[in-house]
VEXDREN-2710 file (C-alpha; in Angstrom, 1 decimal):
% VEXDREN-2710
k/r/px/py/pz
1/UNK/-129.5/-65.2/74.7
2/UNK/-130.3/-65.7/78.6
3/UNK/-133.4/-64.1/80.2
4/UNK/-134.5/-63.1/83.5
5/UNK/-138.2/-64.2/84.8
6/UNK/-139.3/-63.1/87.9
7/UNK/-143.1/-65.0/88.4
8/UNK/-145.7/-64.9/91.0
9/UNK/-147.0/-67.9/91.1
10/UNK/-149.8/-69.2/92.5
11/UNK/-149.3/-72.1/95.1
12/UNK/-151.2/-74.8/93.4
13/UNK/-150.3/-78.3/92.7
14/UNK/-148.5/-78.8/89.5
15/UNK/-148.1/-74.9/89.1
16/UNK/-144.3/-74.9/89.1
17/UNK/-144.1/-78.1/86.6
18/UNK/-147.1/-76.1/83.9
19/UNK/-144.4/-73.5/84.0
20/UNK/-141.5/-75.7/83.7
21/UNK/-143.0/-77.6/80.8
22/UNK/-144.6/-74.3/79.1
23/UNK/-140.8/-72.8/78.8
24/UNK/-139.3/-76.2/77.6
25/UNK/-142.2/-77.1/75.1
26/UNK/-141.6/-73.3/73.6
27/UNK/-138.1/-73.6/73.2
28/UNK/-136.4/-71.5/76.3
29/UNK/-134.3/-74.1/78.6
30/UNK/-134.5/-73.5/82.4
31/UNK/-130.5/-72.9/83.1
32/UNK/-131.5/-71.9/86.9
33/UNK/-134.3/-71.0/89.4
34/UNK/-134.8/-70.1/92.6
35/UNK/-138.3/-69.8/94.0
36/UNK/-139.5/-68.3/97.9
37/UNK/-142.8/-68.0/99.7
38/UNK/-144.1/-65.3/101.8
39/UNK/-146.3/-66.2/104.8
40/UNK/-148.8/-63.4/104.2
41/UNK/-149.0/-64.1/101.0
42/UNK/-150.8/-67.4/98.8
43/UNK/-148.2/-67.1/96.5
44/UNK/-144.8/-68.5/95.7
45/UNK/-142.0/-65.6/94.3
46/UNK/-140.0/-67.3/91.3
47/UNK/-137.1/-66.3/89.6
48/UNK/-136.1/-68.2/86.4
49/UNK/-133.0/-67.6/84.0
50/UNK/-133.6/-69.5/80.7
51/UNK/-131.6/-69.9/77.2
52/UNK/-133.3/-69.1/74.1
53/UNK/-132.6/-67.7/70.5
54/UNK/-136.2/-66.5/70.6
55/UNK/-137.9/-63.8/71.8
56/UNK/-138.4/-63.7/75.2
57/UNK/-142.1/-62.3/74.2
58/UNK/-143.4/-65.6/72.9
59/UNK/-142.5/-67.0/76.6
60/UNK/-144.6/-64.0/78.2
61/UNK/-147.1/-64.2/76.3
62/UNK/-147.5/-68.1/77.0
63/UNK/-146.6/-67.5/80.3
64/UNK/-149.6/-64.7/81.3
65/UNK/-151.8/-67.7/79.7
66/UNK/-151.1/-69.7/82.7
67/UNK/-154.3/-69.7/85.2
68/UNK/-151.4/-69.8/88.1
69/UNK/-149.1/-67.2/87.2
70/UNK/-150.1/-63.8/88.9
71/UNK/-147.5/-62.1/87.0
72/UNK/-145.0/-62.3/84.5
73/UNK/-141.8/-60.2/84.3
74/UNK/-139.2/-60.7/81.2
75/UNK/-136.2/-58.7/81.4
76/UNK/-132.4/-60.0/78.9
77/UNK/-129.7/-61.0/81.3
78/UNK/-126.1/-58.8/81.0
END
């Protein structure tokens, strides 16, 4: 099943490779991403779309772990 992440990330050094590794090491492979920054804003917008037979709960949950994700957003792809 494919899944739709849309993060706000904090821009920090190795923030973008904690998530990265975080959705690999729990099973979900990255199949596309696009990220953007806003000027008023110290934070980068990410969108993810990752493969997984697994819930995409367990990659939430992990993810709102993350001291550099600001939010986490988890929605199946149609």
């Amino acid at each position: 099943m494919h899944y739709q992440l849309e993060i706000a990330l904090r821009q920090s050094e190795g923030a973008l490779a904690r998530v990265l590794g975080t959705a690999q090491r729990r099973g979900y492979a990255p199949i596309a991403m696009q990220a953007a920054t806003d000027p008023r804003a110290p934070a980068w917008t990410l969108s993810m779309t990752v493969e997984s037979e697994r819930s995409a709960h367990g990659l939430k949950s992990q993810l709102d772990k993350l001291h550099d994700c600001l939010a986490v957003e988890v929605a199946p792809c149609r």
